[in-house]
N, C-alpha and C positions, 0 to 999 in steps of 0.2 A: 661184198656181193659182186664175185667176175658172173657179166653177163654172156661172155663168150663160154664159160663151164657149162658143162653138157648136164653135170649134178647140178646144180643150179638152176639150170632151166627145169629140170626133172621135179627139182622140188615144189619150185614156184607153180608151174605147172597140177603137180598133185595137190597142191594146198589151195589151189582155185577152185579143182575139181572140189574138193573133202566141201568148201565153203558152199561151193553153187549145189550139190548135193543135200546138204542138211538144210538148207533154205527151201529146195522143192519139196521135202522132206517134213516140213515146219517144225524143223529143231528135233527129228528122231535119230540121229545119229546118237550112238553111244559116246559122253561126254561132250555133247553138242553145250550144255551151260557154260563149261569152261571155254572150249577150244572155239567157238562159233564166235565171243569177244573179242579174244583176242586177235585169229584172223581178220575177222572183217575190220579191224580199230586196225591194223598193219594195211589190209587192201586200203583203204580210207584212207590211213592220213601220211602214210610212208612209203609203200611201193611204187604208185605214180608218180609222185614228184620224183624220185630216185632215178627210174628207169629215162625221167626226163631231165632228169640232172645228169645222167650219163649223156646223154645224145648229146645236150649241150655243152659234150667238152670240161665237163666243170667235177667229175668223180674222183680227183688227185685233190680237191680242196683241201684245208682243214677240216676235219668230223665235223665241229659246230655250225660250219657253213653250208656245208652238204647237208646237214637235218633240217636248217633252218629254209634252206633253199630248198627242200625236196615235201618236207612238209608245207612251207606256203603252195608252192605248184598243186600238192597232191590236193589240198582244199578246192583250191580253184577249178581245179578240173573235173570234181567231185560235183561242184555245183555246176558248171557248164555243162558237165554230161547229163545228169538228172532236168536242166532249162530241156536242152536238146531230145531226150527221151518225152521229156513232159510233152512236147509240143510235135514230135513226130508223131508217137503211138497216139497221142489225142487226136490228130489228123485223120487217122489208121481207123479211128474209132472204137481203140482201147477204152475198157469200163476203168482199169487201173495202169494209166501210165509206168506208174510209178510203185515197183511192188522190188521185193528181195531180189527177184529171181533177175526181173530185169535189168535194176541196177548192176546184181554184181556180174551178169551176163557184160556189159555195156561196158566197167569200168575194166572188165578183164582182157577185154578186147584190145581195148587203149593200149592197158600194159605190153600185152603182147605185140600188137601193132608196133608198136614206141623200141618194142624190143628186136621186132626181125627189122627194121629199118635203122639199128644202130648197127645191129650186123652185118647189113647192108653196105653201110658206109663204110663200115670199118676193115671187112672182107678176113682171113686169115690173119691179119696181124696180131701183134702181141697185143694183149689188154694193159690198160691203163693199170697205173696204180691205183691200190687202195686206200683211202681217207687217211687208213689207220696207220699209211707208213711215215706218218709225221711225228707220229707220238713214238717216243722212248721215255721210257718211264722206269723210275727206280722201286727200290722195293717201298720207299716212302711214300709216293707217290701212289702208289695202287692202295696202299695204306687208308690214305685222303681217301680217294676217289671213293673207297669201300664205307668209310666213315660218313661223309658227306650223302650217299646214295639210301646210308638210314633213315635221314630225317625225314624225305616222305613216305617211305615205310611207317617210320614209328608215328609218323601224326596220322595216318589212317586207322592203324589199329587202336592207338592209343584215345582219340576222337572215339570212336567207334565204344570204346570201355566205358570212357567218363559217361559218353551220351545213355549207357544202360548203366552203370552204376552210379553215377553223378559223383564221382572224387573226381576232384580239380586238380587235383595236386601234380599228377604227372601229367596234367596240360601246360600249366603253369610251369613247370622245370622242363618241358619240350620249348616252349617260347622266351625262356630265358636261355635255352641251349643254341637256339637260330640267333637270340640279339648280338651273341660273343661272333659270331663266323664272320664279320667285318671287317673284326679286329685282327682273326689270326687269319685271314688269306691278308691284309696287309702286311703282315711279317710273312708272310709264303716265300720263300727261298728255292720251292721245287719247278717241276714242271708247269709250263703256261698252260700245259691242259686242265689243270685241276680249279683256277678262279672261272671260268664259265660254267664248266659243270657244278659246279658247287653255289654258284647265281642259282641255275635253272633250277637244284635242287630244293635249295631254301625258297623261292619262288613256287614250284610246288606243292610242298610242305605246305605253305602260309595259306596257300588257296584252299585244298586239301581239309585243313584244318576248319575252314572258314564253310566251306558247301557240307562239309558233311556231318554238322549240325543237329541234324535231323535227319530224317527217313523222305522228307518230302523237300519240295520248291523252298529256296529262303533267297529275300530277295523283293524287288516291285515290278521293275515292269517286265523281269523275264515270268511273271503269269501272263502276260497281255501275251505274251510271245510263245509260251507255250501251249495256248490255247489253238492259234494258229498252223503252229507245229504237229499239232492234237491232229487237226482237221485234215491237215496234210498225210498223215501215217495214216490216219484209216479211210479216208476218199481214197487214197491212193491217186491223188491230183493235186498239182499246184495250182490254183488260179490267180493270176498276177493282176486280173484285174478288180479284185474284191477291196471291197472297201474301207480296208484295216491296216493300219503303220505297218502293223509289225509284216505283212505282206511282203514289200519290200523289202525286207532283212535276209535277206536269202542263205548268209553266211548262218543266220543263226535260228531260225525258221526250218526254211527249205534243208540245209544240211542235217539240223538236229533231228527231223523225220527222217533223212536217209540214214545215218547211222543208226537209229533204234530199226528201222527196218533190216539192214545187215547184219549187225552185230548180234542181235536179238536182244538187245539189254532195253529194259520201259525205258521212255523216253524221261523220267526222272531222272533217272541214273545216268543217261547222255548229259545230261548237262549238271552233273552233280562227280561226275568222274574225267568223262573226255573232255569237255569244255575246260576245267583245269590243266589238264596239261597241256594241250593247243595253247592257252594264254603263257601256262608258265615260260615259253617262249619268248613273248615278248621283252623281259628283261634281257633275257643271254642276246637279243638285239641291239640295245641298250649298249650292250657291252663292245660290241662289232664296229657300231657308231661311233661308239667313241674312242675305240682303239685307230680306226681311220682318220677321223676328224680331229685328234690329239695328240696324238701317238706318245701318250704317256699313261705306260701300266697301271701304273695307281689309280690312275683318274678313273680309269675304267676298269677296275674292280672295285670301287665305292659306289659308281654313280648308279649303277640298276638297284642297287640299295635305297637310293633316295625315293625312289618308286615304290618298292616293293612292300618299303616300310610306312610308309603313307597309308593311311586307313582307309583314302580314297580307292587303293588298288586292290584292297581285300573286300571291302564292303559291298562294291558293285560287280562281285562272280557270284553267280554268272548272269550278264549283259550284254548289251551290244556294243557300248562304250568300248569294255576293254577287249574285242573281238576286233573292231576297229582299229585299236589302238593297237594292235599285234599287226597289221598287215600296215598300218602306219610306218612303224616302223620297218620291217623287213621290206617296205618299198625307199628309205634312206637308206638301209643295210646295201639295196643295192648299186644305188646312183653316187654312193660314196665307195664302193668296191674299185678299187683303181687297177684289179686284176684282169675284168672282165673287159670282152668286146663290146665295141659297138653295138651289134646285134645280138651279143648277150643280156647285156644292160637292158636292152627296151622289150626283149621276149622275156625278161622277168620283170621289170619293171611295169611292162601294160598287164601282165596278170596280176599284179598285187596292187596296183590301183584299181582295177576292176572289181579286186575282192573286196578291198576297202569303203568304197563306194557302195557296194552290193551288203554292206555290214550294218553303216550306220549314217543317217543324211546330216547328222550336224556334223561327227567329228571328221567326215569326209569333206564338207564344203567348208569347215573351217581349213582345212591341207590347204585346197585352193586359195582361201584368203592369205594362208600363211606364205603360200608359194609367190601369188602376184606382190605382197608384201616386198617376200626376197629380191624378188627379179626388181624390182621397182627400187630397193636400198643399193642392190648390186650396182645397177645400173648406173643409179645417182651419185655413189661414192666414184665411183669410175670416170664419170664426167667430171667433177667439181677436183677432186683430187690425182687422178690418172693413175691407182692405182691399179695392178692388175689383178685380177680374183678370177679364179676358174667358175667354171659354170656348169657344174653338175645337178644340182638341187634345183636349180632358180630358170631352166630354159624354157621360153615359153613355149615348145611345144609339148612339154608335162603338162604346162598348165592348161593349155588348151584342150590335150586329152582327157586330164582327171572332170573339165568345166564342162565338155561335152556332153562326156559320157552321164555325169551326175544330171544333168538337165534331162535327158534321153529316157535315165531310167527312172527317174521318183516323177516324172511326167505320164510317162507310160507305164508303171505300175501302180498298184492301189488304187486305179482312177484319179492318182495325182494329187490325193491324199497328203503328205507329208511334202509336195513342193511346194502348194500353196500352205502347206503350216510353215512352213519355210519363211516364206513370202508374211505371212502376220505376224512371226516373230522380226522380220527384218522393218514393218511400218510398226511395232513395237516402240523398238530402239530410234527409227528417229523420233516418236510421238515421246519418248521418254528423256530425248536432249536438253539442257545438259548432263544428263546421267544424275538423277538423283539417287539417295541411297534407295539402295532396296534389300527385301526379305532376303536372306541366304544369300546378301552380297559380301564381299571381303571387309566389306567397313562393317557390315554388320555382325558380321561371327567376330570381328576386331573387337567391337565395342562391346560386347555380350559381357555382363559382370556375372564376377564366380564368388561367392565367397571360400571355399575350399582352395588350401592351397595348393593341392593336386592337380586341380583345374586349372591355379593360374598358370604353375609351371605347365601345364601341357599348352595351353596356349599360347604362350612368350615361345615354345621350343620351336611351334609352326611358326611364331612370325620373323624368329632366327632364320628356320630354314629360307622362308621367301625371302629376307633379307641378304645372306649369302648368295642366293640365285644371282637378287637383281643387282651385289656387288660385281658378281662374277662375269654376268652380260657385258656391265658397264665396263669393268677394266677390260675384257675381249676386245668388245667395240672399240676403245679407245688405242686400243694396240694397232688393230686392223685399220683405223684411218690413219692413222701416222705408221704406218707399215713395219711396225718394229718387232712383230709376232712371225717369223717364220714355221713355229712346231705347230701350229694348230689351222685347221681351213678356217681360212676370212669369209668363205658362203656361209659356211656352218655356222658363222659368229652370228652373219649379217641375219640370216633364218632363224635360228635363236633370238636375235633381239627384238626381231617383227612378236613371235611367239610372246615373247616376255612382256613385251606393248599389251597384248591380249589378256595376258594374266593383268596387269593392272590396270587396265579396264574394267575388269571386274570387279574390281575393288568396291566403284558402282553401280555397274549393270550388272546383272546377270546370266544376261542372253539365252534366259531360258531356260538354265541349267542349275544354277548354285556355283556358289564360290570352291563346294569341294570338286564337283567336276570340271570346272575349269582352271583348277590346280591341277586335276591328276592327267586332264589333256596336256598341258604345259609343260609336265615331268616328263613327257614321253621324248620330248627334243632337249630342254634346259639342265635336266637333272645330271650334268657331268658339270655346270657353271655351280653348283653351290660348295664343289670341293675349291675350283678358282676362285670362288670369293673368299674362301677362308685361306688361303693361301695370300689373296692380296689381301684381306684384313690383316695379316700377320708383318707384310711386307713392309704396309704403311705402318704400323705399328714402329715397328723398327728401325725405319727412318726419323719417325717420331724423335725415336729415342736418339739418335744419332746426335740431336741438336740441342740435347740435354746436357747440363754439364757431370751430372751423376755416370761416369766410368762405369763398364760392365754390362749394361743395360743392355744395350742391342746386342753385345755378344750371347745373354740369355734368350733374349727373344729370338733371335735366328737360331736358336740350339730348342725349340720347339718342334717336337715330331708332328707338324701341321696333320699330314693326316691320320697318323695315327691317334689325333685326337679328335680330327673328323669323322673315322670311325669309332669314338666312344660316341661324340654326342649320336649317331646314328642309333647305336646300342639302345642308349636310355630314352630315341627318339620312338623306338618300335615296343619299350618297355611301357612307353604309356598308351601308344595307340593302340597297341595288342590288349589294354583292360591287365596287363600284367600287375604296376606299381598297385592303381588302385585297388585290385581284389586282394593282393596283398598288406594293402595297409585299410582293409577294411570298410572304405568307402564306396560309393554306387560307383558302380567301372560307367567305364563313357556310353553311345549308342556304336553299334556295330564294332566293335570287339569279338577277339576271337575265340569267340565260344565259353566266355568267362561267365556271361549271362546269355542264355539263349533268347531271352524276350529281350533284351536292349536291342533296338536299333528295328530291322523288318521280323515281322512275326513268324514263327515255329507252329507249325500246327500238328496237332494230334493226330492220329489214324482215323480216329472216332471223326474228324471234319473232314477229312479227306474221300471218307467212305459216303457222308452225307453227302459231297457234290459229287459223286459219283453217282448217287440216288438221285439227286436233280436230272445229270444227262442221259440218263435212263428212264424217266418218266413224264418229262417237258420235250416239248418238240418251238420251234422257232414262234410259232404261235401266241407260247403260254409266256405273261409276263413273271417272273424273277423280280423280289426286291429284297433288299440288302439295308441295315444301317449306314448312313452314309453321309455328311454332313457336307462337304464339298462338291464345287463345280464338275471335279472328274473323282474318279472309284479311285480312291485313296486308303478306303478302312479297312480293317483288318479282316472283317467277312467279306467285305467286295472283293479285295484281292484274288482271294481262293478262288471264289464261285464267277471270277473272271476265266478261269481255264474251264470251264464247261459253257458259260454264258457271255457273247460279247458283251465287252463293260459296256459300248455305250447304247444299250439294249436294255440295262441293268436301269430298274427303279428304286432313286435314292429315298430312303427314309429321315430326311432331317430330323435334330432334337425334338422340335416344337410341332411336327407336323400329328396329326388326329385320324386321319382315314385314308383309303384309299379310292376312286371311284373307278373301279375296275377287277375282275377277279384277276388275283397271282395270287406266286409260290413266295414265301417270305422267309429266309432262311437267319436264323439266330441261331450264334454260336455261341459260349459261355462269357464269351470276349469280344462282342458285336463290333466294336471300333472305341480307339481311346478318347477318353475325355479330352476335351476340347484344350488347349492351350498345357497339356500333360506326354510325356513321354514313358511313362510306366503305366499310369490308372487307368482300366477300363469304367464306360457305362456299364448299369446295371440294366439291361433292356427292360427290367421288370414292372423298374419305377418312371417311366419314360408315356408322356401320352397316350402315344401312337401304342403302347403296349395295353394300355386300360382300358382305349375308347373302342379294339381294333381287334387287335391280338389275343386279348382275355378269353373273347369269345368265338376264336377263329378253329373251324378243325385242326387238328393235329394231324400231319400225314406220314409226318417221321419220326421218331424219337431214336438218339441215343444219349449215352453219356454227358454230354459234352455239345451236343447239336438237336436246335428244335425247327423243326419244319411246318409251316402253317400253310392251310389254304384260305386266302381271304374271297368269299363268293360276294358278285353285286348284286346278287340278287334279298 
């Protein structure tokens, strides 16, 4: 893309025009269904960062650094511009701040702006090179790229077949076809283009496979979030001070209403299509990371695999975790970039904290803990042993801005909502010193008994993997205080080990979270240490053998392809958490598996209950009370869920097992599947045979019926 071409301009130009045209238009442009996504998903999440990735000097990178860096920018400015819009036109005394027209009025401006002030600076001269003149690529190679570039093709179509014909089988030989790519970009002998694109791809794919499920939301708390989202796309107003978490999520809230407002795609499909591929980023970050912090290829074509193949990274798309966890990383992608300036570093680096912050309040305030950690290990190693360590990751004034900023905004949004949850989660953990076990802690999923040997083996594979990690930390560590490691960064070690401290913490706490989300935080920095531990398992190994009197010995164990057998257990590691082994050999696949069983794990809903909360927020106004099956402290069941994107949960009135009446009129919504039996991950209640249904319900009007959903009104009178 030369931004000095006159065709170029011309183009961009007319495809601004064709977009701002069919939005005033409301989608009457002939083949407005097709062309109107795809623009506006190009205006959004690629053109701005680009045209700011040009000005910064930075359009000669490699491709994957220019997407990664032009896509984080183009987010952030997406959401800056829409704060900025929100809060000017509101001023103005706009009924709708926030509509098509004005967004992509606003964001084209940018472009253009961004655009005549490069040319500005840059005046006649010749144009930069293109990305693409790094690559030289053979006929094998375009081979790959072409190959690799099916599998999320075929997992959407193929997804899309099984979900209306229900044959499994070509899912099943799609997820055994992603577990092998491991193993052959490890033998890769071509071009260094082809192992990141072929991350991103199978990252893709795996998400791909996992959102499109269903026709609807699959998932927990992106209902909370798209309930918010909801309010925002048709107010056509953000209000930052309303009294709901997901308020402050800006990344994943406020953006996912701008995109269904551009694009024109329901806001389901924003976060069942776009939100996939903005994450599947995050690995090819992964890769970036640890090609700086390593500088050893292999290391970094396995390690985004340790992520990707984690059931943690599929299960929670789309969320805010791993939204967070994308700009996590692409803000280390930058503070480890040893290309950039000065003033390159902290004009990408303050926008990708800012996003990250703006995404998600724990895994944001955990950065800062992990940061002051760093700087505090740095520091201390430095004094006690005088070693040198650079200080890119670890300086406090990251830390000072990421701690700032995060106080600034979860204080002053939501009414400060999620800083004081903040704050009870943190008088939690001391109130819970010394860390005894807990629900969903690591000791607890440890100690959980299977009789299946399916199960054991899947669980012995994770307690490998975390075991390799915390090899792999340890031997780092130990390199970097006796200074005998020059190929890898000692920050990156020292940050890593604070991180790893975190994960086995959890083993007993929680912190709120579960031991699988503070695994799949952990992966986001540690996941290039589980290939070094199995390299140093191998090492000691072989020393082992050195003192053995049995001849031959260590000469076979150093004649082990270390990682190419890293990339098998990888294979058979995704063979079980994808639900592959199991539906193959018969047995109940796990919870959240990909697409093997669509009820394991968060619930699949029909059209028939989707169409019934649609009849709720069409007939209830803020007034009428909403109640739901619900056996817990917060809207956990399986009808809460849903009838959370039309009704604040915590609005929502729970029905406990044993409860008899209600002393108030509402709406009572039963679906065939009200919430699962108590201590069960497959059984539903049967609402029929349930108290509250005989003493309550029996005799309550009916105001909705379909298939699959009943809607009562309970009068007090």
């Amino acid at each position: 893309m030369d931004l000095h071409s006159n065709r170029t301009k011309s183009v961009l130009l007319a495809l601004l025009l064709a977009l701002l045209t069919d939005a005033v238009l409301g989608g009457g442009l002939p083949g407005s269904p097709f062309f109107r996504p795809v623009l506006g998903f190009f205006l959004l999440t690629v053109v701005p960062g680009y045209v700011l990735v040009r000005l910064l000097g930075l359009g000669d990178r490699p491709p994957g650094r220019v997407v990664v860096y032009a896509v984080g920018l183009s987010l952030t400015l997406v959401v800056l511009v829409s704060i900025g819009l929100n809060v000017a036109l509101g001023v103005l005394g706009a009924d709708r701040p926030l509509s098509p027209v004005s967004v992509i009025v606003a964001v084209s401006v940018c472009v253009l702006g961004s655009s005549a002030v490069r040319y500005a600076r840059s005046g006649s001269g010749p144009a930069t090179r293109s990305p693409l003149h790094h690559l030289t690529l053979s006929v094998r190679d375009w081979v790959a790229l072409v190959v690799v570039s099916c599998l999320p093709v075929a997992s959407i179509f193929i997804t899309l077949f099984a979900n209306a014909s229900g044959f499994d089988w070509l899912l099943l030989a799609l997820l055994c076809s992603i577990s092998v790519v491991p193993i052959l970009l490890w033998r890769w002998q071509g071009s260094s283009a082809v192992p990141p694109y072929a991350i991103w791809a199978v990252s893709a794919a795996v998400l791909f496979q996992m959102t499109l499920v269903s026709g609807h939301l699959w998932g927990f708390d992106i209902h909370f979030e798209y309930f918010t989202a909801a309010n925002v796309y048709h107010d056509g107003y953000w209000d930052p001070t309303r009294q709901n978490p997901s308020t402050s999520l800006a990344t994943v809230t406020l953006l996912g209403a701008v995109y269904s407002m551009v694009t024109g795609l329901e806001l389901v499909w924003v976060y069942k299509f776009v939100y996939p591929l903005l994450v599947s980023l995050l690995p090819l970050g992964i890769w970036y990371i640890t090609r700086t912090a390593f500088r050893d290829r292999s290391i970094a074509t396995l390690a985004p695999f340790v992520l990707v193949f984690y059931y943690g990274f599929f299960k929670d798309m789309p969320d805010k975790q791993l939204v967070a966890g994308l700009f996590a990383v692409l803000l280390l992608v930058v503070v480890l970039d040893e290309e950039l300036s000065a003033a390159q570093r902290w004009i990408l680096g303050t926008a990708f904290a800012a996003s990250l912050t703006v995404s998600h309040y724990g895994v944001s305030l955990l950065f800062v803990a992990f940061l002051v950690g760093g700087f505090l290990a740095r520091y201390g190693l430095e004094t006690v042993r005088a070693v040198d360590i650079e200080d890119r990751i670890t300086r406090p004034r990251l830390v000072v801005l990421l701690g700032a900023f995060w106080v600034a905004w979860y204080l002053l949004t939501a009414s400060g909502v999620n800083f004081y949850r903040i704050v009870g989660v943190g008088l939690q953990l001391i109130d819970a010193l010394p860390f005894p076990m807990a629900e969903r802690s690591g000791a607890d999923y440890a100690t959980t008994g299977f009789e299946s040997v399916y199960w054991m083996v899947y669980k012995f594979l994770y307690v490998g993997l975390v075991g390799l990690v915390g090899l792999g930390v340890a031997s780092s560590l130990y390199a970097v205080v006796t200074d005998r490691d020059r190929d890898r960064s000692g920050e990156y070690t020292l940050f890593s080990g604070v991180v790893f401290c975190f994960l086995v913490a959890s083993v007993a706490f929680t912190f709120g979270m579960g031991f699988d989300r503070t695994l799949q935080i952990a992966l986001f920095v540690v996941s290039p240490f589980a290939i070094v531990g199995a390299r140093a398992a191998v090492s000691a190994a072989s020393q082992l053998a050195a003192r053995l009197p049995q001849g031959g010995l260590r000469e076979s164990i150093d004649g082990v392809p270390i990682d190419g057998l890293f990339a098998v257990f990888l294979a058979v590691l995704f063979l079980f958490s994808s639900g592959t082994v199991f539906a193959v050999g018969g047995e109940q696949v796990p919870p959240y598996n990909i697409n093997v069983d669509k009820d394991a794990g968060w619930p699949v809903y029909t059209q028939n209950e989707v169409d019934a909360t649609q009849w709720l927020a069409d007939h209830t106004d803020r007034t009428d009370t909403v109640a739901v099956y619900n056996e817990w402290d917060h809207i956990k069941s399986r009808d809460g869920l849903l009838v959370s994107e039309v009704v604040p949960a915590e609005e929502l009135e729970p029905i406990w097992l044993e409860r008899t009446s209600l002393n108030h009129s509402a709406y009572v919504y039963v679906s065939h599947k009200p919430m699962q039996k108590l201590n069960s991950d497959s059984e539903y209640i049967d609402a029929r045979q349930t108290p509250f249904y005989e003493q309550t319900l029996s005799t309550a009007e009916v105001v909705y019926e379909n298939e699959n959903v009943t809607i009562y009104y309970v009068s007090d009178e």
